[in-house]
N, C-alpha and C positions, 0 to 999 in steps of 0.2 A: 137533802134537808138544808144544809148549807147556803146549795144556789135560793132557794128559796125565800129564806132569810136575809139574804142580801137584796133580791130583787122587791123582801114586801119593805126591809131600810129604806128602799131607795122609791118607794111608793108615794109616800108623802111627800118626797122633792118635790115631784113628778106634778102633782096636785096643786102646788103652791105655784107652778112654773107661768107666768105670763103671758098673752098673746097677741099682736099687734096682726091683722088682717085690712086690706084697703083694696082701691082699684083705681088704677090710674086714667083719668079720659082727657079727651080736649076738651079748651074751655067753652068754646063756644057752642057746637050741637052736644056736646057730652058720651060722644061715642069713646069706646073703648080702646087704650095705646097699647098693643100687643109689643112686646117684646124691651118695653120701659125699665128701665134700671132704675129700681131705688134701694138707696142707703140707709141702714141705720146707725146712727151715733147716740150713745148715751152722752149723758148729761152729768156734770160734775162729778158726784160719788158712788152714780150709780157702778154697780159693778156687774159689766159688761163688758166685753168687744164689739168693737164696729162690725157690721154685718152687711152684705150682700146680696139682694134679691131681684129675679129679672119678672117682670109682671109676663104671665100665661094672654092664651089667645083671648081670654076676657078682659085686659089689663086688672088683674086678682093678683095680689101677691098675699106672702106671709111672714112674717117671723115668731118662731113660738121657742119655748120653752127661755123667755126672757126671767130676770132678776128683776125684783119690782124697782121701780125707778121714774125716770124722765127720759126722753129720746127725740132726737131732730132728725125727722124723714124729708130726706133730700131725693128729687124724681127728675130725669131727664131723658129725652128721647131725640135722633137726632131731628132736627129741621123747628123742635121746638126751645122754649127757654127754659132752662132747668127751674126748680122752683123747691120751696120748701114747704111743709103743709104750715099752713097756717098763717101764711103772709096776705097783709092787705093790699097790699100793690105787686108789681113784679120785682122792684128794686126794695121790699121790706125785709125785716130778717124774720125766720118760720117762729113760731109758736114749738115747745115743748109737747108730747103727747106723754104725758103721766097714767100710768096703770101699778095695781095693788096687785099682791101677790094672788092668783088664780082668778084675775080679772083678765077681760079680754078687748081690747078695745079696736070700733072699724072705723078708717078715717076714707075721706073721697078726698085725691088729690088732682085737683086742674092745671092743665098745662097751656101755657098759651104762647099761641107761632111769634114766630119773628115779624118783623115789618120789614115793609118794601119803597124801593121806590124807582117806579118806571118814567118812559119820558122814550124823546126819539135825539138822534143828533142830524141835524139837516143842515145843509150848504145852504147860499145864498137865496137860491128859489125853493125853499122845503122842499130838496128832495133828501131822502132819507142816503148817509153816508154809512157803507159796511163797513163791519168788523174793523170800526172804530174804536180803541180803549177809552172806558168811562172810569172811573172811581169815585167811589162816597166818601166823605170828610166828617167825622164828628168834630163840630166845633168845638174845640180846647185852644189851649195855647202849648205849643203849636198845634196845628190842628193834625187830626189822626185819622191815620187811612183804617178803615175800617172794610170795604170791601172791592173788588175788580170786578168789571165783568166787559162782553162787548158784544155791540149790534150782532142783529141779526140785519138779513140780504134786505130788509127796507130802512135799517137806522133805529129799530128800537129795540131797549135794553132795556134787562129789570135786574136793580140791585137789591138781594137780598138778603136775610139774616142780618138786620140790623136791631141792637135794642134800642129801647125807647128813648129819644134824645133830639136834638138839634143838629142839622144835618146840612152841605152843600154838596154840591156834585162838579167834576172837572173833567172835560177829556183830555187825552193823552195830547203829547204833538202828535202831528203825523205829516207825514212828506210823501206827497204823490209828488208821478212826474210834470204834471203842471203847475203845480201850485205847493205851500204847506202852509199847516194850520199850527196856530199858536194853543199851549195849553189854555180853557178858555171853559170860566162857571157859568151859570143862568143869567140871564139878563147881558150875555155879549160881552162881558169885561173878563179881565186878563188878571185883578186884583180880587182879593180874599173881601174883606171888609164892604166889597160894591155886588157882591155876590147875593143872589136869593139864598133864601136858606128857608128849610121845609124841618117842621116840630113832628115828630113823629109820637104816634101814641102804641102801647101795645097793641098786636094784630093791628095797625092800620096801613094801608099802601097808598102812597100818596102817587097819584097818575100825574100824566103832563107836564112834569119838569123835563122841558125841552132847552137844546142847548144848539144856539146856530156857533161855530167854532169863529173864530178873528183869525182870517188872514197873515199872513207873517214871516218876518227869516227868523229862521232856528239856530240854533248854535251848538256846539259838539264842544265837546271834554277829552283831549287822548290825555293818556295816562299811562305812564310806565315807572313802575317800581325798579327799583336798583338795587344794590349792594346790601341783597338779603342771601342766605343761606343756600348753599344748591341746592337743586331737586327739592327744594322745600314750597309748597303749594300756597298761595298768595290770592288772598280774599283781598278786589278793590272795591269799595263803596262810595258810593256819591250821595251825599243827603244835603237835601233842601227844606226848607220848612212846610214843604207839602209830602217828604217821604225817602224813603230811602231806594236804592238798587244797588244790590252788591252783584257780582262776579266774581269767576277765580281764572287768574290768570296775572301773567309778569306784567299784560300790559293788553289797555280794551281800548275803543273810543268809543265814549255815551252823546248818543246823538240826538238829535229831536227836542234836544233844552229851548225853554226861555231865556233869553236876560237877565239877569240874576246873580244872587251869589251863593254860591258850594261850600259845602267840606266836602272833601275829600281825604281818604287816609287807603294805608295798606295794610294787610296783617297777616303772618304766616295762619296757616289750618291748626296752629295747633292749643291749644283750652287758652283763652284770656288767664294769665297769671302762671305761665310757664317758663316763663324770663324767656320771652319771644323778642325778635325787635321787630317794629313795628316802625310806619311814620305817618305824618299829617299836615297839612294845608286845608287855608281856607280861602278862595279866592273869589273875585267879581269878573262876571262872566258876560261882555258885548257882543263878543263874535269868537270865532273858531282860537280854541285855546291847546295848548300842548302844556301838561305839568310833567314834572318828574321827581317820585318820591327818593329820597334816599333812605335805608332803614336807620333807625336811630337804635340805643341801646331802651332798653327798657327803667322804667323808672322807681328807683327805689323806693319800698316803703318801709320803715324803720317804728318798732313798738319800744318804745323808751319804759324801765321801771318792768314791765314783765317779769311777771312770774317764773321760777324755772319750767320746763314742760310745757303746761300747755298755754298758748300764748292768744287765742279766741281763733275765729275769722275775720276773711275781709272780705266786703259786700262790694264790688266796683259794675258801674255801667255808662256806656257811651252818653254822653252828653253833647250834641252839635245843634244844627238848625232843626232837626226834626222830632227835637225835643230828645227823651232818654230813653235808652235802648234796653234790649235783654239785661238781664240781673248776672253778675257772675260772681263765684263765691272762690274763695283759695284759701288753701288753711296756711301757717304763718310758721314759719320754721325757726326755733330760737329766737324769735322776736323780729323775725324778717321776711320781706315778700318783693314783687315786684308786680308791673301792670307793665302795658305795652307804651309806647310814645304816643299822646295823643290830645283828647279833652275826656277826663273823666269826670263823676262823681262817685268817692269813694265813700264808705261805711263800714268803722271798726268794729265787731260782735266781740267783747273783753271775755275774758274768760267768767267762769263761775267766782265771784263774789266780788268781781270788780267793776269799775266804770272807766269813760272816756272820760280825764280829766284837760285835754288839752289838744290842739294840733297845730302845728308848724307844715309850712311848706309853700310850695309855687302854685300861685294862683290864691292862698291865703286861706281863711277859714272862710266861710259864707254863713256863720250865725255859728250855733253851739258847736262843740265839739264832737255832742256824743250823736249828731245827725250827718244828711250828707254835707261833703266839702268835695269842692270842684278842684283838677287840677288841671294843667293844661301845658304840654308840648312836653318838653324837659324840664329837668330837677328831681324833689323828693318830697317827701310827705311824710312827718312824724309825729305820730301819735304818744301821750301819754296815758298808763293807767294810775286809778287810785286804788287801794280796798277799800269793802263798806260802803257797796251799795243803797241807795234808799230803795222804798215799795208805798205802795198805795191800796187799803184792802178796805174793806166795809160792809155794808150790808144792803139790796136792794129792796123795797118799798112800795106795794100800792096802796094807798088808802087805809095805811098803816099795817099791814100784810105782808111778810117774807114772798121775793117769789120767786120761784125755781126756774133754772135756765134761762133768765133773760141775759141778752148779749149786751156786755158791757166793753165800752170803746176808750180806749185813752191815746193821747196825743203830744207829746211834746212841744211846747208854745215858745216861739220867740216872740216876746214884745215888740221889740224896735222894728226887728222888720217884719212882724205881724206875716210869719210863714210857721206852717206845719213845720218840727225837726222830726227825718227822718219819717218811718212806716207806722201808719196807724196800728194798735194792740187791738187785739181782739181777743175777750173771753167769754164764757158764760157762768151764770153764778151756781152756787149746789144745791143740792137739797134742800138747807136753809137758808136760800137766797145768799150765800155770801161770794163775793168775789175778791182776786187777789192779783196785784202785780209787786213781780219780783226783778231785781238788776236793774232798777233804775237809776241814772245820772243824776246827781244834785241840778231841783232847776224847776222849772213852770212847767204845769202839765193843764190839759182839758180832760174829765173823763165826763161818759155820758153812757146810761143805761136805758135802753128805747129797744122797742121791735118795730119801729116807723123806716128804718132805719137798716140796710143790712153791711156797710160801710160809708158812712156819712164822712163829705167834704167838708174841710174846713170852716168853710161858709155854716154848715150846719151845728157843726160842734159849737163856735160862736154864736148861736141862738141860743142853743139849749143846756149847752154843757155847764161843768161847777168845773171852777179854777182851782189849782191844789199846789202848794209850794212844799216839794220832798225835796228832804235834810237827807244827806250825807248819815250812814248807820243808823238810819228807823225808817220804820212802818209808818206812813202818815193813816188814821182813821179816816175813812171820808162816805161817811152812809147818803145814799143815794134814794131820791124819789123817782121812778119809772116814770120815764118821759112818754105822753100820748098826745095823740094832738085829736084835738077836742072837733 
């Protein structure tokens, strides 16, 4: 009798429990992605856990016995681009899927491939050169390698899995025994800026970007590290502003370069911020060069005013010609840390209820405090904290309508030099539209609340965004109307 009464309690859970069912296909004929992984994530208050579903040989999936709420279904499969339901473009943020208690809702989510883009690489008489290296560029500053690949036995190659963007292409050096070729974009030149470049749209492949290579002497890099640690394993890297190549070894030579100029640095194997030493140079490269690193000691980072205990993190990553590298994190012991000898950009994380109110060191600040600051070769770098942090919270808005889980963006604003500080925020709002940031640094911010939108560039925050100046110990109010573009 007992079990009974327990299971007819727990009968009306049961009844009220949720259910989200969909199918995942491609976008273009709409057939079915067997074995698709989609996410659930509830949305601000709902009370929930994130969930995991792989779509069946129909692309069908399910989630049930949900808590009524809001949720963002996120679907990826490999070869295509993950996506969220409810996005209008592929770079948009998803729409919310809202269900009431023993409501059951079905969504159809489309996926759509990557872009391409083919072409041949031919010598002087188009004939087609083998197992040539190509590489794709997304144009940034610097520009970013995005993908490898190489001819086939007639010269042509397809690069693919690219998202939608502006793009060049470059082969490799290469040095046969008669001749060598200079790295070398569309249109026969040697330079970025004189280079073709191909706008790609989703699923498009752009054919025919061919590439005759320029003739040329190439130049080599030997490299040998010193006066590091025994038997201790030694990463060399060579970055240009067209990319990086590391090795490990006490000493390489990279061969098949342009003309140009390098960084070069060394780094034991062992976590960036292990009080490693490390070293670096940057040099201009004519013809066949020999460096040699010496290790240097590592460079102090010192948290001034620290709290006892916990003292935050530090966010540090390379900064050379090929723009910034991997993110690396170190927790701060008694108010102290180190990075290897080199060019970083570092980023203090204060502990809970403080802010970056200051920083000293080599190489200088490069705008606020509490964003990145570059350092560079030897010295130190110190940080100050305040308590009483500011925030920025309010309420989102359609057409005078709260509205649930839209993603809102804020930004850290330098005026003068008109640069993003530090990593874009990213939230969404709750139930009643409201959203919140917490451990802000006194100082100018951008926030913008859009689904046009799934991380907007600066350039866009600058369109759309509302300006907001948070004080030191408050909450700045700042309600927001739901950015769409009409």
């Amino acid at each position: 009798m007992m079990r009974v009464c327990a299971a007819a309690a727990l009968l009306p859970v049961c009844l009220q429990a949720a259910v989200i069912r969909g199918v995942v296909v491609e976008n273009l004929m709409g057939r079915p992605l067997a074995r698709a992984i989609v996410v659930l994530q509830p949305v601000g208050s709902t009370a929930a856990s994130e969930r995991t579903a792989r779509a069946n040989g129909m692309g069908g999936f399910e989630f049930e016995s949900l808590p009524a709420g809001a949720y963002i279904l996120r679907a990826s499969r490999k070869g295509f681009m993950s996506s969220e339901y409810g996005q209008k473009r592929w770079n948009s943020a998803g729409t919310p899927v809202v269900v009431e208690e023993s409501e059951t809702a079905f969504v159809n989510m489309r996926l759509l491939r990557y872009s391409a883009i083919t072409g041949r690489i031919v010598d002087q008489n188009d004939i087609g050169l083998p197992d040539q290296e190509i590489v794709a560029y997304r144009l940034r500053t610097p520009a970013e390698v995005a993908v490898r690949a190489r001819t086939d036995d007639r010269g042509r190659y397809r690069l693919y899995g690219l998202e939608p963007g502006t793009y060049t292409v470059r082969t490799a050096a290469q040095q046969y025994i008669e001749d060598s070729y200079l790295p070398t974009f569309p249109a026969a030149t040697e330079k970025l800026p004189e280079a073709r470049t191909v706008d790609l749209f989703a699923e498009q492949q752009a054919d025919g970007v061919d590439v005759r290579p320029v003739a040329g002497s190439l130049c080599s890099i030997a490299v040998e590290a010193r006066s590091f640690p025994p038997g201790a394993v030694i990463r060399l890297t060579l970055a240009s502003e067209m990319g990086r190549t590391t090795v490990l070894g006490t000493a390489y030579q990279f061969t098949g370069l342009a003309p140009g100029t390098y960084d070069v640095y060394a780094e034991t194997n062992a976590q960036p911020g292990d009080n490693a030493p490390a070293a670096y140079q940057r040099i201009a490269v004519s013809h066949d060069t020999k460096v040699t690193l010496l290790a240097e000691t590592p460079i102090p980072v010192v948290i001034a005013s620290a709290p006892d205990g916990d003292s935050g993190r530090m966010w540090f990553r390379h900064k050379d010609l090929a723009g910034t590298g991997e993110t690396f994190t170190a927790a701060l012991v008694h108010g102290r840390a180190a990075i290897p000898a080199g060019r970083w950009e570092v980023m203090l994380q204060p502990p809970a209820g403080y802010y970056v109110s200051s920083v000293m060191g080599t190489g200088g600040p490069q705008g606020r405090a509490d964003g990145w600051n570059e350092i560079v070769g030897r010295g130190y770098i110190r940080f100050s904290v305040a308590a009483g942090p500011g925030g920025v919270r309010g309420t989102v808005r359609n057409s005078g309508d709260a509205v649930a889980g839209a993603p809102v963006y804020l930004e850290g604003w330098d005026g003068p030099s008109r640069k993003r500080v530090g990593e874009l925020k990213t939230t969404r709002t709750d139930m009643r539209g409201v959203y919140s940031f917490d451990g802000l640094a006194p100082g100018e911010y951008r926030v913008l609340s859009t689904f046009e939108y799934s991380a907007p560039e600066a350039e866009t925050m600058g369109e759309a965004a509302t300006e907001v100046t948070v004080d030191a110990q408050a909450a700045k109010t700042q309600d927001l109307d739901l950015y769409v573009i009409r």
